[in-house]
C-alpha beads as a LAMMPS data file, in Angstrom:
LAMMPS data file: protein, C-alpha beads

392 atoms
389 bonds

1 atom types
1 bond types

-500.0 500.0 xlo xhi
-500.0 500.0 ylo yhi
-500.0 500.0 zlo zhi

Masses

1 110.0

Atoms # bond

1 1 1 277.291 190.618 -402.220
2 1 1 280.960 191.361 -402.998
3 1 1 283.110 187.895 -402.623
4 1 1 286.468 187.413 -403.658
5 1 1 286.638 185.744 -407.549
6 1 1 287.740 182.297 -407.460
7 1 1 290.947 181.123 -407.632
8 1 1 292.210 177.909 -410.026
9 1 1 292.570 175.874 -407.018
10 1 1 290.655 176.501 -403.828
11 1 1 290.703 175.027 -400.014
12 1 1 287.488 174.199 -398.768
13 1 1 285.564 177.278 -400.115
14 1 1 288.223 179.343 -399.471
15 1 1 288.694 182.453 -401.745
16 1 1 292.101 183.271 -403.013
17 1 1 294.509 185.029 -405.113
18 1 1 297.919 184.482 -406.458
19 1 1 300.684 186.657 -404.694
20 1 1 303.949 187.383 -406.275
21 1 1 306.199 189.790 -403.454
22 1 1 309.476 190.088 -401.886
23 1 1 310.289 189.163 -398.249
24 1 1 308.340 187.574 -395.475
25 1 1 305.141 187.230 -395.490
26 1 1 302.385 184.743 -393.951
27 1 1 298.055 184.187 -395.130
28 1 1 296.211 182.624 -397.801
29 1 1 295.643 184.367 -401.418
30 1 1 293.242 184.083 -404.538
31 1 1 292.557 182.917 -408.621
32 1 1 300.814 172.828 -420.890
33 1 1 306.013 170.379 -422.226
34 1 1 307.950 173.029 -423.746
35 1 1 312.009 174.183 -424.351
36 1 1 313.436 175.303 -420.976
37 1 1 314.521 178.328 -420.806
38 1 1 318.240 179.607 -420.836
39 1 1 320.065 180.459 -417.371
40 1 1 323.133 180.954 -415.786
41 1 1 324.653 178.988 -412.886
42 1 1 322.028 178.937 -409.953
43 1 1 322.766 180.325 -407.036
44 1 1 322.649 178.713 -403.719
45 1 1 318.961 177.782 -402.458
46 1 1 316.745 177.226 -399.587
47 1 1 317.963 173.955 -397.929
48 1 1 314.369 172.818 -397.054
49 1 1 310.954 174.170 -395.925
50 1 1 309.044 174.650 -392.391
51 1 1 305.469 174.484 -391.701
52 1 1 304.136 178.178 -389.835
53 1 1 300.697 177.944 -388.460
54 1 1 299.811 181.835 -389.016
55 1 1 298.319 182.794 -385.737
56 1 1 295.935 185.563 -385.779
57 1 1 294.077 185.988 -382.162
58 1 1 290.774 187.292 -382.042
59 1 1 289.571 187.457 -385.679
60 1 1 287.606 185.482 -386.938
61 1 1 287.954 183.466 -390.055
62 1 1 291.090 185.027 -391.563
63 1 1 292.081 184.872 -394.786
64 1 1 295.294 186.412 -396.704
65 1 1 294.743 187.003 -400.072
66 1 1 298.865 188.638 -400.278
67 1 1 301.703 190.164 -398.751
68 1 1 304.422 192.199 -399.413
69 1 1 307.709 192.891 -397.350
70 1 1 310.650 195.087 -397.084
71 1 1 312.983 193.011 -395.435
72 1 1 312.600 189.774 -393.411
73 1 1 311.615 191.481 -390.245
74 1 1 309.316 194.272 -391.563
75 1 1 306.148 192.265 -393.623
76 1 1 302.715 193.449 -394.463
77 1 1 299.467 190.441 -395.334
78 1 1 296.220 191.895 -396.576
79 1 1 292.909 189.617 -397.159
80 1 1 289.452 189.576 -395.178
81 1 1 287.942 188.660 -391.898
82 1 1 284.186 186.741 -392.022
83 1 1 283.012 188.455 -388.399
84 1 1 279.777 190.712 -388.834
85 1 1 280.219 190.386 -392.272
86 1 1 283.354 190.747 -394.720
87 1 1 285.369 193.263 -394.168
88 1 1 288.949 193.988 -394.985
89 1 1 291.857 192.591 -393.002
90 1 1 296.054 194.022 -392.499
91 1 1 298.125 192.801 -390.108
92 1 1 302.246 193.237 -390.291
93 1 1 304.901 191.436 -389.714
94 1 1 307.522 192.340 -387.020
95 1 1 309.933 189.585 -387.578
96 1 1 308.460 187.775 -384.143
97 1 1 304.842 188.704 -384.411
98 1 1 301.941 189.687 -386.406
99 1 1 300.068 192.679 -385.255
100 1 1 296.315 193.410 -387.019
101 1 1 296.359 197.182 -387.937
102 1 1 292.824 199.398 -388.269
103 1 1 291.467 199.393 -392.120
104 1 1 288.852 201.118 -393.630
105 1 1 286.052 198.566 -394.936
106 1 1 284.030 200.862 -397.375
107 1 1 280.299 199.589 -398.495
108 1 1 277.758 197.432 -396.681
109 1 1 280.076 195.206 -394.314
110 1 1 281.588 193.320 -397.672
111 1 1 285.066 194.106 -398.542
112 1 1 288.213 192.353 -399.464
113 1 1 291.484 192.893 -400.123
114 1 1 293.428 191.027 -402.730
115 1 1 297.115 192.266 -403.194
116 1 1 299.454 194.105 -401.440
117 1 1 302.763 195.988 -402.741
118 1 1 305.197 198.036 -400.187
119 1 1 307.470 200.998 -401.455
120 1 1 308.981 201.609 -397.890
121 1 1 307.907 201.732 -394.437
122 1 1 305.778 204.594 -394.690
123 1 1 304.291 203.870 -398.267
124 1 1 302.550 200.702 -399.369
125 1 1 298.957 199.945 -401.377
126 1 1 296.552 197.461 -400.878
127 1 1 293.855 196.920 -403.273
128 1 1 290.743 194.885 -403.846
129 1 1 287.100 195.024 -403.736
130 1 1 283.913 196.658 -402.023
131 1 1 280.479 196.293 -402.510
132 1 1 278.607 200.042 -402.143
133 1 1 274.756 198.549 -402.259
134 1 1 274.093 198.794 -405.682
135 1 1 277.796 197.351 -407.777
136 1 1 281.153 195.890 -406.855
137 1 1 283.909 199.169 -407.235
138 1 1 287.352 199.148 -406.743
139 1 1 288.888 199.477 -403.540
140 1 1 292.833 201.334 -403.334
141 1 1 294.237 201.433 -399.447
142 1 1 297.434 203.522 -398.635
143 1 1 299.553 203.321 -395.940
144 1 1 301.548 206.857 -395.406
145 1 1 303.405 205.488 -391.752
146 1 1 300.738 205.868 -389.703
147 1 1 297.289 204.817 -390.392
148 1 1 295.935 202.712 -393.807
149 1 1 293.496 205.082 -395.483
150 1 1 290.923 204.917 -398.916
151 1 1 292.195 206.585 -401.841
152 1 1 289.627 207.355 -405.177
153 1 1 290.114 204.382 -407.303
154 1 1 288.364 204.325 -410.834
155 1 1 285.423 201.981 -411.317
156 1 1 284.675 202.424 -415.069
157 1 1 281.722 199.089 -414.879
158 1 1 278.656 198.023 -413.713
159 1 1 277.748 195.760 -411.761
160 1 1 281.330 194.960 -411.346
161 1 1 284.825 196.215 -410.443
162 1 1 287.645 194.503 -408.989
163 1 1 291.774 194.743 -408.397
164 1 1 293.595 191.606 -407.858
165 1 1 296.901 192.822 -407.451
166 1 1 299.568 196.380 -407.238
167 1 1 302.739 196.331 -407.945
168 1 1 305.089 199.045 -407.103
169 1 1 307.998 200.974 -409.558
170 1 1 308.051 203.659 -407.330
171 1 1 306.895 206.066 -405.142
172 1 1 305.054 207.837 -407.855
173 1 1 304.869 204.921 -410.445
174 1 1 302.136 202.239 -409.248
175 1 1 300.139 199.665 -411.172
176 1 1 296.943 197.473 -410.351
177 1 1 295.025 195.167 -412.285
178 1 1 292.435 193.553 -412.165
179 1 1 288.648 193.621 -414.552
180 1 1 285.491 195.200 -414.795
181 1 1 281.763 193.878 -416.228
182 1 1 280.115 196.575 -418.870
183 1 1 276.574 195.361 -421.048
184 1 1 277.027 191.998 -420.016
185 1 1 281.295 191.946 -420.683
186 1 1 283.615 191.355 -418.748
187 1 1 287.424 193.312 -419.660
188 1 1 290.276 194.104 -418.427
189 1 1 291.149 196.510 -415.980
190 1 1 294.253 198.775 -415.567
191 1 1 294.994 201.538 -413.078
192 1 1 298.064 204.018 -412.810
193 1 1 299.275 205.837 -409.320
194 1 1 301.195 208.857 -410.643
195 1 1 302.066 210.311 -407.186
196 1 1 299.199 212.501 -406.939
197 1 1 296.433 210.297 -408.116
198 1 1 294.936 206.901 -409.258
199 1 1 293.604 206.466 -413.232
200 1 1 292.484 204.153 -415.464
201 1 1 295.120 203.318 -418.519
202 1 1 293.631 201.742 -421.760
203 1 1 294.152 197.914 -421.599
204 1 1 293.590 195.316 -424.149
205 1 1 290.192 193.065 -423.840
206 1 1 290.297 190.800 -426.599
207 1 1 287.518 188.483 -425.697
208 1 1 284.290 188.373 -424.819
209 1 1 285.351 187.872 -420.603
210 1 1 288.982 189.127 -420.539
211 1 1 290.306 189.553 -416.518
212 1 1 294.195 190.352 -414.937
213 1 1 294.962 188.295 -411.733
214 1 1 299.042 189.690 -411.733
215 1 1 301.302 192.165 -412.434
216 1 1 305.050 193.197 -411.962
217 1 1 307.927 195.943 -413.340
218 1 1 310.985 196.167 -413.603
219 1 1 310.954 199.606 -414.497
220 1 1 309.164 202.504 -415.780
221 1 1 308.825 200.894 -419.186
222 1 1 308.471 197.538 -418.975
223 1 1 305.782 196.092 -417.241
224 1 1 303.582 193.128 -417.056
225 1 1 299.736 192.065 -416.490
226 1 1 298.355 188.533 -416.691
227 1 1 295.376 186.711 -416.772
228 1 1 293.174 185.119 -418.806
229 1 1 291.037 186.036 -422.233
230 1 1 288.003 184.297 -423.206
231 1 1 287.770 182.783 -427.181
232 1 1 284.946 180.380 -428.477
233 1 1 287.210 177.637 -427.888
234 1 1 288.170 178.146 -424.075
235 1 1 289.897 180.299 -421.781
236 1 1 292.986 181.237 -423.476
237 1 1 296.617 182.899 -421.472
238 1 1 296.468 187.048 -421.792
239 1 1 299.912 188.887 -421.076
240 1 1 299.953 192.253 -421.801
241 1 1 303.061 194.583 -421.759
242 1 1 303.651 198.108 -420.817
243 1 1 306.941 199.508 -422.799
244 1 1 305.937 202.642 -421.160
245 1 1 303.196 204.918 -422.872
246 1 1 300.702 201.646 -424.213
247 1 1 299.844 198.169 -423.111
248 1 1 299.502 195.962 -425.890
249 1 1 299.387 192.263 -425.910
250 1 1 301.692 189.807 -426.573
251 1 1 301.328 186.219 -428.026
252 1 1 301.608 183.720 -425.240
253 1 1 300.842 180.051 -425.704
254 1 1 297.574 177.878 -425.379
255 1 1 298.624 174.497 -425.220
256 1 1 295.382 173.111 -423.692
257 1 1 291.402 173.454 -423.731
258 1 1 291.340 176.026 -421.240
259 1 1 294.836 178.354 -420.295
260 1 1 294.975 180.744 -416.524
261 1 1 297.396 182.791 -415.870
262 1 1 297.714 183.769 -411.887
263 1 1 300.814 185.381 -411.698
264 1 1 303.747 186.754 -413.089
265 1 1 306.947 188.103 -412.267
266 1 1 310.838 189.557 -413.802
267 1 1 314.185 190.689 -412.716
268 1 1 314.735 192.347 -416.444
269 1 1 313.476 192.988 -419.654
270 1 1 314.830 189.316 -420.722
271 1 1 313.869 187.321 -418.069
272 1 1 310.083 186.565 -416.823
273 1 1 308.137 184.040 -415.755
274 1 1 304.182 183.557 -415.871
275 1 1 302.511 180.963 -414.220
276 1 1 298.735 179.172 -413.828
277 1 1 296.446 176.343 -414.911
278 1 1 296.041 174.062 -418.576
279 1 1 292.984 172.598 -418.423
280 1 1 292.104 169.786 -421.076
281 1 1 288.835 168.561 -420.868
282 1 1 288.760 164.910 -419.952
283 1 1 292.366 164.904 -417.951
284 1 1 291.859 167.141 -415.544
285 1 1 294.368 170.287 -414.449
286 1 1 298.028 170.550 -415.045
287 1 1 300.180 173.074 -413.706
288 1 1 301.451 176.376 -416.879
289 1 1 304.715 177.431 -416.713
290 1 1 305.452 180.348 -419.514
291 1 1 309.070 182.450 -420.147
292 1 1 310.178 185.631 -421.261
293 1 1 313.493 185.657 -422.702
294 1 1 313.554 188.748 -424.553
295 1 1 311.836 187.702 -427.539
296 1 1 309.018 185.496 -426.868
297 1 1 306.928 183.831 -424.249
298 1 1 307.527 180.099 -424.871
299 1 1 306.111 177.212 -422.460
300 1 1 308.789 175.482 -420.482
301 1 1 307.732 171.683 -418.773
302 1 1 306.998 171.693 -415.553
303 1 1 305.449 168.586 -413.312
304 1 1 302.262 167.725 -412.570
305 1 1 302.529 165.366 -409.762
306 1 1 299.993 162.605 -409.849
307 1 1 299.204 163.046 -414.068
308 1 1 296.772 163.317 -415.906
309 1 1 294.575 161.609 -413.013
310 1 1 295.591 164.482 -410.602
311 1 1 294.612 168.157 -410.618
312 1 1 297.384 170.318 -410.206
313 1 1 297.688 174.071 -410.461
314 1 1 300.390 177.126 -409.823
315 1 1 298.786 180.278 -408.129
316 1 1 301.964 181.918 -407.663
317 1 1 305.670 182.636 -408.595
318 1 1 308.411 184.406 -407.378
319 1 1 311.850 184.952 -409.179
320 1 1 315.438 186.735 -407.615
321 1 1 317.983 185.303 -410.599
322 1 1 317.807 184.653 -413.749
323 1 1 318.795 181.161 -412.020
324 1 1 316.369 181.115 -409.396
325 1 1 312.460 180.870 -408.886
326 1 1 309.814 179.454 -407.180
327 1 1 305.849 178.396 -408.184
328 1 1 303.376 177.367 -405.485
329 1 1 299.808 175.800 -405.700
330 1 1 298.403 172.472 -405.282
331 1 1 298.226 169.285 -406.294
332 1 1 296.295 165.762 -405.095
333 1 1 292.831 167.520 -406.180
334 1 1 293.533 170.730 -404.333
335 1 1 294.585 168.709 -401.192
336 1 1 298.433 168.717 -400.952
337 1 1 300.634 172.107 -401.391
338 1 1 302.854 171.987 -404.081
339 1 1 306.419 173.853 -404.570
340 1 1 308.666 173.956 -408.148
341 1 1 311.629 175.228 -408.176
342 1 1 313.770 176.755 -410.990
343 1 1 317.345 176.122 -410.913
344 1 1 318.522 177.392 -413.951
345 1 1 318.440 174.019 -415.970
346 1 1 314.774 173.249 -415.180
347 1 1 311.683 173.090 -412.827
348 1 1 311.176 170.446 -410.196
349 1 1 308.923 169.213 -407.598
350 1 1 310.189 169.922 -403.911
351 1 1 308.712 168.511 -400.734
352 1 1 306.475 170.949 -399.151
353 1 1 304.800 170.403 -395.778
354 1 1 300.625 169.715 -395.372
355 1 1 299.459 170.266 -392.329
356 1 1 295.855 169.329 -392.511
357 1 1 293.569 168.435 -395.037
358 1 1 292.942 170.951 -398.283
359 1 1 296.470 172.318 -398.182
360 1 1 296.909 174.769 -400.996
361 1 1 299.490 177.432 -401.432
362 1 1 298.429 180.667 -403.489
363 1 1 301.482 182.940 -402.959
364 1 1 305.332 182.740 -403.104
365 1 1 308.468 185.816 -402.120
366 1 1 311.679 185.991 -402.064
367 1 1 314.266 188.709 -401.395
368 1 1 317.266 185.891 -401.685
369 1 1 317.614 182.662 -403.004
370 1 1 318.126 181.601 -399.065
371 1 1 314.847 183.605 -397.711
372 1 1 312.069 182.505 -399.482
373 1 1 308.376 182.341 -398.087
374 1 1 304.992 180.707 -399.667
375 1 1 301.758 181.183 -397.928
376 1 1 298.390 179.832 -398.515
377 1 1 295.751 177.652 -395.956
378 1 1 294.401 174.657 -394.769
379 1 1 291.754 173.176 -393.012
380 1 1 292.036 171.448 -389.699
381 1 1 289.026 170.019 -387.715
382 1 1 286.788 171.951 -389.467
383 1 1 288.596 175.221 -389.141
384 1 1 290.120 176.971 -391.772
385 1 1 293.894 178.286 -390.864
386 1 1 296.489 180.676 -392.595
387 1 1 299.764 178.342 -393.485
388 1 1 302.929 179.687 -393.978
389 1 1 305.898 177.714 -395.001
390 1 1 309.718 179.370 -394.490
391 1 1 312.697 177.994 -396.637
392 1 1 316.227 179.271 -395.791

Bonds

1 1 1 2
2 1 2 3
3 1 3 4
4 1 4 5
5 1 5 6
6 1 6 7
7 1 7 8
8 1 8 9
9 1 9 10
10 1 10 11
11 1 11 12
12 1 12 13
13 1 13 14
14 1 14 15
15 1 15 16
16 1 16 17
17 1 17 18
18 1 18 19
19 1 19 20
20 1 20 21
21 1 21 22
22 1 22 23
23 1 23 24
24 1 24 25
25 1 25 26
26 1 26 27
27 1 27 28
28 1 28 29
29 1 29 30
30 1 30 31
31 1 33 34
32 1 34 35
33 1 35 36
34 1 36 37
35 1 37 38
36 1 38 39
37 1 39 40
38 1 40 41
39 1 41 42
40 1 42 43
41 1 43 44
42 1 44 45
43 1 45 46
44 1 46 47
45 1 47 48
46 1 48 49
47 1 49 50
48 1 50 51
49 1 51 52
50 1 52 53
51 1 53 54
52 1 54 55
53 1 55 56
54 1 56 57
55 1 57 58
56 1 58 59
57 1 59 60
58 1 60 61
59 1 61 62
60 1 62 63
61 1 63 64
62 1 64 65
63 1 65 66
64 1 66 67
65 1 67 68
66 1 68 69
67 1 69 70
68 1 70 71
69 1 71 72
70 1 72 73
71 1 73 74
72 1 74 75
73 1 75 76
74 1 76 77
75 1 77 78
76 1 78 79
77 1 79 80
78 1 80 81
79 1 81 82
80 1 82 83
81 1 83 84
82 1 84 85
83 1 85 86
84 1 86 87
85 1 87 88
86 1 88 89
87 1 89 90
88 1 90 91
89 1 91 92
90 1 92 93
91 1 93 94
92 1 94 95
93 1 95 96
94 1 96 97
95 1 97 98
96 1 98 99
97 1 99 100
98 1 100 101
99 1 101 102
100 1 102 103
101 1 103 104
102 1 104 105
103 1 105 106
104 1 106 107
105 1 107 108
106 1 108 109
107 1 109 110
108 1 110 111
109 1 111 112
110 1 112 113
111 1 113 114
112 1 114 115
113 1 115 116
114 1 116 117
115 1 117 118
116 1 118 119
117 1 119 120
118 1 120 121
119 1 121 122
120 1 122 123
121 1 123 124
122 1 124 125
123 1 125 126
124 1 126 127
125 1 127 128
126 1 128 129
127 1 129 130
128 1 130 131
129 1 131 132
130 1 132 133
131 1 133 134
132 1 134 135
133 1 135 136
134 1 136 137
135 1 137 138
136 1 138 139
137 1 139 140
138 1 140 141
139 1 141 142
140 1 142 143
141 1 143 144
142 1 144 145
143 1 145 146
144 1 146 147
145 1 147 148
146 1 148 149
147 1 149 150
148 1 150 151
149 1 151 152
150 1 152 153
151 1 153 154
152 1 154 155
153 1 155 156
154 1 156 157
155 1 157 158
156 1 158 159
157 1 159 160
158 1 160 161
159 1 161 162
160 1 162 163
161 1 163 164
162 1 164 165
163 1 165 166
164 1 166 167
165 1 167 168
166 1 168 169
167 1 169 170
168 1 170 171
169 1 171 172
170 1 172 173
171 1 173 174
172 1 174 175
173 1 175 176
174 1 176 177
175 1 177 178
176 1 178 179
177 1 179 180
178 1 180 181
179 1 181 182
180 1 182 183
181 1 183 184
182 1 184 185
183 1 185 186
184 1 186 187
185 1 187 188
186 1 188 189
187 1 189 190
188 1 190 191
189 1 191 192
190 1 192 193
191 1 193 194
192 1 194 195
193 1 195 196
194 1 196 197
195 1 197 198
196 1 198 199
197 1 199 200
198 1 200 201
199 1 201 202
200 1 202 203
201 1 203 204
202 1 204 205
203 1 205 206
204 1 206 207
205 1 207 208
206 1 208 209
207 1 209 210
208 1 210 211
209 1 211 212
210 1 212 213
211 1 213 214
212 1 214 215
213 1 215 216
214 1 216 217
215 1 217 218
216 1 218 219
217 1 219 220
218 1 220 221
219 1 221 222
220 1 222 223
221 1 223 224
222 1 224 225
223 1 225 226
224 1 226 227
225 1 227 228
226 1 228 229
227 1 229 230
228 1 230 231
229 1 231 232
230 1 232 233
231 1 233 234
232 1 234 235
233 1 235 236
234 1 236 237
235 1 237 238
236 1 238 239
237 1 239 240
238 1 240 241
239 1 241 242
240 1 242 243
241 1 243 244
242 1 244 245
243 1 245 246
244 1 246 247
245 1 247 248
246 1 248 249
247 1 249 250
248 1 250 251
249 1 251 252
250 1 252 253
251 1 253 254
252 1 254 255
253 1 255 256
254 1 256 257
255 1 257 258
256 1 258 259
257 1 259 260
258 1 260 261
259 1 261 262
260 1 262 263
261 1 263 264
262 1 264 265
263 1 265 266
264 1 266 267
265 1 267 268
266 1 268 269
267 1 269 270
268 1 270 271
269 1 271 272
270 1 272 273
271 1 273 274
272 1 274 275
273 1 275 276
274 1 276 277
275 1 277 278
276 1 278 279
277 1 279 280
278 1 280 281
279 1 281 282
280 1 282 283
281 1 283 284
282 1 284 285
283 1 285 286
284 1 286 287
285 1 287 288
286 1 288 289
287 1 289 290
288 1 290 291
289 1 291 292
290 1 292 293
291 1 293 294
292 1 294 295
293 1 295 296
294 1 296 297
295 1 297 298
296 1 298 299
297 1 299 300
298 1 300 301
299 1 301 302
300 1 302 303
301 1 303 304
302 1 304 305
303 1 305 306
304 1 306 307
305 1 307 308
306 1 308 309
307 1 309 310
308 1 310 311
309 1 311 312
310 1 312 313
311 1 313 314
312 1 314 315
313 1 315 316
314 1 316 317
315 1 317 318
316 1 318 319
317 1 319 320
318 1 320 321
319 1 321 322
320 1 322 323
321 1 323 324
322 1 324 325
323 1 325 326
324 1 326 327
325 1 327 328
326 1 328 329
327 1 329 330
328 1 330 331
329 1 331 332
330 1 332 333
331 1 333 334
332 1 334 335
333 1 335 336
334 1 336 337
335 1 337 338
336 1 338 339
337 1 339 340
338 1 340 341
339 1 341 342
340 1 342 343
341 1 343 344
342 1 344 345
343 1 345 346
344 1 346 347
345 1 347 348
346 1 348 349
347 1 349 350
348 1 350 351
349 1 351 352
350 1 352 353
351 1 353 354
352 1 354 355
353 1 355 356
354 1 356 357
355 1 357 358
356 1 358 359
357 1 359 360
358 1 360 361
359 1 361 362
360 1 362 363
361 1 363 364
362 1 364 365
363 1 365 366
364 1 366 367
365 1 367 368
366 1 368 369
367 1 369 370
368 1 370 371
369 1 371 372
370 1 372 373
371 1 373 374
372 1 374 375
373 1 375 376
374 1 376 377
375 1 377 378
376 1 378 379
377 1 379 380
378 1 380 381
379 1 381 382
380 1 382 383
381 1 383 384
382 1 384 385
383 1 385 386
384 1 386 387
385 1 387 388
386 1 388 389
387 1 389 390
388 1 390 391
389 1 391 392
């Protein structure tokens, strides 16, 4: 049966996957010390964060693996529903409300969606996963204004095929990532939307279980797609770039037994940020922190509340300056949520609300260093719960 793949930290069984949009947005989502990175002056910031309960009547167990938005008071969140099995869930944001809208759940009652990307108000993607009887394929949703419909999506493995996340250029310039399974390996998976239809693009696999869990652009040639590439001696960070006719990959650093990347986003072609898990064996998870500056991905320190006797882990990052960003994920063992901030000089830990018990965030947007949502879940008496937490 199709389920969602893992993220680095998880709530109570929950499935997620890191989210990396701009605007507001509400759900739940999927999944080493270092030089910090150059900046200019920050610009002004959040003031302080708000606990959201997402309410979403009459489904039942929601989760949102993403969102995407437009502007503050036009929002789309993507993920699944567990009622008569798993089938895919899209509700948008009004700027007062959230409204579930019809989508198509292909296969045999178990679909998911895992990222969401919005052009305008009458064209946005969704993307994840569907199981037809027989593998996992690939699963593209478009919306065209009025109704969220299937679109041919390549599915190059077997038994497995999966998109994590789209990401937008344009109306006829769309990328998703995510990885596929073929003779017992897994690779890398790439596909293009050229405004007529959706294709796989050769991708570097360089290991022997290579997957993409994000992607962003800042224009038609430079992209990028994270994740992680497996060696003989552990998981190690993948970041491939698109300088606009191949994607080859870069060097990014290991610093640990075991490197994830979850998500990454830019505002140029000298400025990105990548974010995800260190693992060394023996002290437990620390949160990854990695920066473009033109040249070279370098690590750049970032904390870890709690230590080495404390997991913690960043599922998702969002950036609007070159003096302004934000990570999410967890910390406390996958108990507490857990916001950094980037303020040009260098990341810190900022208080973040917990509302019950397994608190994790997976997803961070902003369209302004004042607006600036994270989203994730919770569990309270026994019930699992979108969270969404507003900073302006």
């Amino acid at each position: 049966m199709t389920q969602p793949r893992q993220p680095v930290m998880l709530f109570a069984g929950a499935l997620a996957t890191a989210v990396v949009l701009a605007g507001s947005l509400t759900g739940a989502s999927r999944g080493r010390a270092s030089a910090a990175a150059p900046a200019p002056a920050p610009a002004a910031a959040c003031q302080g964060w708000t606990g959201v309960p997402a309410a979403i009547p009459g489904v039942t167990s929601p989760t949102f693996f993403a969102a995407a938005a437009l502007s503050p008071c036009d929002a789309w969140a993507v993920g699944y529903t567990d009622h008569n099995g798993v089938n895919t869930l899209i509700e948008r944001w009004d700027g007062a409300a959230w409204e579930q809208y019809p989508s198509p759940s292909p296969g045999t009652g178990n679909a998911t969606l895992e990222g969401v990307g919005a052009v305008s108000a009458t064209d946005a993607w969704a993307v994840g996963s569907y199981f037809d009887g027989t593998n996992e394929k690939t699963l593209i949703l478009h919306w065209d204004g009025s109704q969220w419909s299937q679109v041919p999506s390549p599915s190059p493995g077997s038994p497995e095929n999966f998109l994590q996340e789209v990401r937008p250029v344009s109306a006829n310039d769309v990328w998703a990532v995510g990885g596929y399974s073929r003779g017992g390996t897994d690779k890398t998976l790439i596909a293009h939307w050229n405004g007529t239809k959706w294709t796989q693009v050769p991708s570097p696999s360089p290991g022997g279980g290579d997957d993409l869990a994000g992607v962003t652009a800042t224009s038609a040639s430079n992209a990028w797609a994270v994740g992680t590439s497996f060696a003989t001696s552990g998981d190690q960070t993948l970041i491939l770039h698109w300088n606009g006719s191949t994607w080859t990959r870069v060097a990014s650093p290991d610093p640990d037994t075991a490197n994830r990347l979850n998500s990454v986003a830019a505002t140029s072609a000298t400025n990105a940020w990548a974010v995800g898990v260190a693992v060394n064996n023996g002290s437990g998870d620390q949160t990854l922190v990695l920066h473009w500056n033109g040249t070279k991905w370098a690590r750049v320190a970032s904390p870890s509340p709690g230590g080495t006797a404390v997991e913690s882990g960043l599922n998702g990052v969002a950036v609007n300056s070159t003096g302004n960003a934000f990570a999410v994920g967890s910390t406390a063992n996958g108990t507490r949520t857990l916001i950094l901030h980037w303020n040009s000089t260098a990341w810190t830990q900022v208080p973040s609300p917990s509302l019950g018990t397994n608190d994790s965030l997976h997803g961070v947007a902003t369209t302004a260093p004042g607006n600036v949502w994270a989203v994730g879940g919770y569990i309270l008496g026994g019930t699992l719960l979108a969270l969404a937490i507003h900073c302006c």
